[in-house]
C-alpha positions as CSV (number, residue, x, y, z in Angstrom):
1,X,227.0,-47.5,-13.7
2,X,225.9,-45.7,-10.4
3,X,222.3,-45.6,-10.0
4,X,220.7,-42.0,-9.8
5,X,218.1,-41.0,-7.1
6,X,214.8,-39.1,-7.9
7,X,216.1,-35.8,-6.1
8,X,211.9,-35.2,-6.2
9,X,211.4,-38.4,-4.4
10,X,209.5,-38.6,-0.9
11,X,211.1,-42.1,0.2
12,X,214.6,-42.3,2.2
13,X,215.6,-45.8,2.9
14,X,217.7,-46.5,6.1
15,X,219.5,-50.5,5.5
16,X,220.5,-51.1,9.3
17,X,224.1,-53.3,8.6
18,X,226.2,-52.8,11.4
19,X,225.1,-56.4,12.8
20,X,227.5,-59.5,12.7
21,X,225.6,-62.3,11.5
22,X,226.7,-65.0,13.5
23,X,224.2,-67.3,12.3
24,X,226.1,-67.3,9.0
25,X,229.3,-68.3,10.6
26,X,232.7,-66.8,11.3
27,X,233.6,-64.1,8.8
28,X,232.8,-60.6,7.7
29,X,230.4,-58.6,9.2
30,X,227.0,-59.8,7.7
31,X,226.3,-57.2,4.9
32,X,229.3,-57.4,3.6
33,X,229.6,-61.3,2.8
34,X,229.6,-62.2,-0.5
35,X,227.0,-63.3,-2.5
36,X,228.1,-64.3,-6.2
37,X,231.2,-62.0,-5.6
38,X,229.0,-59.1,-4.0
39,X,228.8,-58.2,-0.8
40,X,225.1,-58.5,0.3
41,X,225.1,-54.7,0.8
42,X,225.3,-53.7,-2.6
43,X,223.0,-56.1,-4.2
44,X,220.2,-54.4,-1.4
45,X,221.2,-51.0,-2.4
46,X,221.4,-51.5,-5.9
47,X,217.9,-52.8,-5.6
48,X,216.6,-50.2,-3.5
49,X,217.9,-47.8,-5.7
50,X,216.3,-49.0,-8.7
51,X,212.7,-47.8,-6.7
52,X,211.9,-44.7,-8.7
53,X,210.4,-42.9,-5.6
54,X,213.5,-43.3,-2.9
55,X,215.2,-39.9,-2.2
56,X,217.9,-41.3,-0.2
57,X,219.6,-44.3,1.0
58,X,221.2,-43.9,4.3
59,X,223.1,-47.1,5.3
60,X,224.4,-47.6,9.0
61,X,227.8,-49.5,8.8
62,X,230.2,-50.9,11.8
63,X,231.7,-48.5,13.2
64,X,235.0,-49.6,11.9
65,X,234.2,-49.6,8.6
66,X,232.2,-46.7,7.9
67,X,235.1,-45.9,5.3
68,X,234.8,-49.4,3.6
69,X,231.6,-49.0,3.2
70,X,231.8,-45.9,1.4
71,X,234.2,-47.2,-0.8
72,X,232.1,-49.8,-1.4
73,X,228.7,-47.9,-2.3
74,X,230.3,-44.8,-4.2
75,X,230.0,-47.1,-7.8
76,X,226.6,-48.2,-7.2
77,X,224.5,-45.4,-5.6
78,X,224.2,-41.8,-4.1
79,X,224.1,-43.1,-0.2
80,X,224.8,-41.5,2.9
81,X,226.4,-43.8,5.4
82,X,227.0,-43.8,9.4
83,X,227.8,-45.6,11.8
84,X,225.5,-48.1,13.7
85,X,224.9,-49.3,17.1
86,X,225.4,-51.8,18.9
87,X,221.7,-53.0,18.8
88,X,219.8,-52.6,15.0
89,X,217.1,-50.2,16.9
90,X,220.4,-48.6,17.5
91,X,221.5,-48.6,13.9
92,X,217.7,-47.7,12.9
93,X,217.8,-44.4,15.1
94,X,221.1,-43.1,14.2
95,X,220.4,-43.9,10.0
96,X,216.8,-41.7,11.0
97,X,218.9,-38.6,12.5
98,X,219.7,-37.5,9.0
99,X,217.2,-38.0,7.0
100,X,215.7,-34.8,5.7
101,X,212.8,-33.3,7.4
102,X,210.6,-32.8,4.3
103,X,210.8,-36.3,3.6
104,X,207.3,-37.5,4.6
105,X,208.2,-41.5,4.1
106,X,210.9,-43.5,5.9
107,X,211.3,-47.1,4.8
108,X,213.5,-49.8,6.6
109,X,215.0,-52.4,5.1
110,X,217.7,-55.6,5.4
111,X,220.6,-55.4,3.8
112,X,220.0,-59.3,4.3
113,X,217.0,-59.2,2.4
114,X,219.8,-58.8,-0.6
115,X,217.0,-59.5,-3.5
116,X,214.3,-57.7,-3.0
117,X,212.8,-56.4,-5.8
118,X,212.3,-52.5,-6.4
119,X,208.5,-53.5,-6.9
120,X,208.1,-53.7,-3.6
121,X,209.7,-51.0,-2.1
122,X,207.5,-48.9,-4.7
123,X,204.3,-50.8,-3.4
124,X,205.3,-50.3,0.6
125,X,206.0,-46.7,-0.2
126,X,202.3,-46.6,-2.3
127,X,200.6,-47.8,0.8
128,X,202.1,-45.2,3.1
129,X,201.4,-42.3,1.1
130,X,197.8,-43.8,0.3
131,X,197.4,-42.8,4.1
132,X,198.6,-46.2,6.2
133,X,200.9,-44.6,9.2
134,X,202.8,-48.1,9.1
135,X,202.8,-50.7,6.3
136,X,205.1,-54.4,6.3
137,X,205.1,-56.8,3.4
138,X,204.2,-60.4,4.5
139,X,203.3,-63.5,3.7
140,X,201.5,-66.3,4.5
141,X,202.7,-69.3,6.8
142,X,202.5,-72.1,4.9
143,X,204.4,-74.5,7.4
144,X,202.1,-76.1,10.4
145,X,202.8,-74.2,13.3
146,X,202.9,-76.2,17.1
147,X,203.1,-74.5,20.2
148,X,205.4,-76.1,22.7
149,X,206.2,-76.0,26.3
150,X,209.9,-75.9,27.8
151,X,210.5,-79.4,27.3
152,X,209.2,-79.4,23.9
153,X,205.7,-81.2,24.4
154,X,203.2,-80.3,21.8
155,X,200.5,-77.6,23.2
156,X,198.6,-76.9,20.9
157,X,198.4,-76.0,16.8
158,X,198.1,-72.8,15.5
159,X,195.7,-71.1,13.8
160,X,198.0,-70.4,10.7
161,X,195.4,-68.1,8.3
162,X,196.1,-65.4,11.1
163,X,199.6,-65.4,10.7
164,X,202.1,-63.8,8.5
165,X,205.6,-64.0,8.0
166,X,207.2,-60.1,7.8
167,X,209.6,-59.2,5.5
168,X,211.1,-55.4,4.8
169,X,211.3,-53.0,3.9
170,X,208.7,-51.5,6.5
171,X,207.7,-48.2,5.2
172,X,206.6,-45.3,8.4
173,X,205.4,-41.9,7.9
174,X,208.5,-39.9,8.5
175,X,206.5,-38.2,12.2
176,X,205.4,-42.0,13.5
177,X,208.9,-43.8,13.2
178,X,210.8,-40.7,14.9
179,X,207.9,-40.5,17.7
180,X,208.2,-44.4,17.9
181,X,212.3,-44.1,18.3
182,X,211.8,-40.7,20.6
183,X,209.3,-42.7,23.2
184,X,213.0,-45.1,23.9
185,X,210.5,-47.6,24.1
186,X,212.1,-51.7,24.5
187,X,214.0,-53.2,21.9
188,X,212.5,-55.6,19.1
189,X,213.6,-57.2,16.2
190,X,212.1,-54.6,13.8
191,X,211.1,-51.2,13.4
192,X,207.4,-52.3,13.4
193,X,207.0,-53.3,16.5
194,X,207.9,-50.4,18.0
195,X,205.5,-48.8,16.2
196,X,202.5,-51.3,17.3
197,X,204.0,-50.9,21.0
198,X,203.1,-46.8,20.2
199,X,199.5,-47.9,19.9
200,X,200.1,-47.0,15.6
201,X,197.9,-49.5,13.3
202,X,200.1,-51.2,11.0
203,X,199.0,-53.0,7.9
204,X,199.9,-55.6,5.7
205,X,200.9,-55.5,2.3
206,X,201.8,-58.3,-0.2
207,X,205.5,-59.6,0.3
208,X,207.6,-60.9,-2.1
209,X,209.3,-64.6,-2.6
210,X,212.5,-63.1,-3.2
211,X,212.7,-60.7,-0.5
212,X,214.1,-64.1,1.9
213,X,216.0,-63.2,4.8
214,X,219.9,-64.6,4.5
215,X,220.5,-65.8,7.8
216,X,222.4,-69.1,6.9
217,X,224.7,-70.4,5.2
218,X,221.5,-72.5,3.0
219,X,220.5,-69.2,2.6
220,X,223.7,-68.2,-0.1
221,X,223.1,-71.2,-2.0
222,X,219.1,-70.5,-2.5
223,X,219.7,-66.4,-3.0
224,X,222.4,-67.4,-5.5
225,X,220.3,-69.9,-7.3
226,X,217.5,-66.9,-7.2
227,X,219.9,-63.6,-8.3
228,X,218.9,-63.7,-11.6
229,X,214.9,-63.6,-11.2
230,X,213.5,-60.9,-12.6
């Protein structure tokens, strides 16, 4: 059954998917590899979905299969989808273009982050409209962190209680992640650093386990052992 959006909602969701995954090996593009018969895609979108204040869902596809996708998403929810760039801040800026003005929150999220739970897009979401400009889930580092030098001689240990491991979605007032996008300021590998580049204080918010990344093929095996967690 298709999911319905809350047409009253203040949340639009962009999933950047236009990226190849090569880390996952030769195959299709990286949202669209299957994950107990799903693409990764739709398990994401079906999640986000689920998140009783998200508006819209505006996925960026590859260019070439902007149709596909379609196809692919018009069974499981209302989505808007365009194509994406070559780079994800790319992706990001083109998925922004159309999302409606009067939608005060933007949230970004992986399609690779296939299981993450509507909680959390709800609680990202909270934290933005309870005034934050720029929120991120994280979690703690639990491994022992080394700094290294080029030939991979031991520098120094890290502080870990000061860091964090980000997931998404990363949730923006609407105005900050289209200023931060506007300014064409250098890449990075997500929407919140762009954002801390702007000078914008961004906070932390409570991640979740199942919100991993699937970068590897390991990765499958754990998110299929997980896809039934509530």
């Amino acid at each position: 059954m298709m999911a319905q959006l809350n047409e009253f909602g203040d949340v639009a969701v962009l999933v950047p998917a236009a990226g190849s995954g090569v880390r996952l090996g030769p195959g299709a593009p990286k949202a669209l590899r299957l994950l107990a018969g799903e693409p990764l895609l739709v398990h994401a979108v079906r999640r986000v979905a689920a998140a009783p204040s998200v508006r819209v869902i505006v996925v960026a596809a590859p260019a070439a299969e902007v149709e596909a996708v379609r196809g692919l998403l018009a069974d499981v929810a209302p989505v808007i989808v365009v194509a994406g760039g070559a780079e994800r801040q790319d992706s990001v800026a083109a998925a922004l273009a159309v999302v409606p003005a009067d939608v005060a929150i933007v949230l970004v999220h992986d399609a690779a982050r296939a299981l993450t739970p509507p909680g959390l897009v709800e609680s990202v979401a909270a934290a933005v409209r309870g005034g934050h400009p720029a929120v991120i889930p994280a979690l703690p580092v639990v491994d022992t962190i080394k700094e290294v030098d080029a030939g991979e001689t031991v520098l120094g240990t890290v502080d870990r209680s000061v860091l964090r491991s980000v997931q998404t979605p990363q949730g923006f007032r609407h105005d900050v992640l289209a200023a931060a996008h506007r300014a064409g300021l250098d890449a990075h590998t997500d929407d919140a650093g762009m954002v801390e580049k702007s000078g914008t204080p961004v906070v932390c918010v409570p991640g979740s386990e199942l919100a991993l990344k699937i970068t590897r093929p390991l990765d499958l095996i754990i998110a299929e052992a997980l896809l039934h967690v509530p």
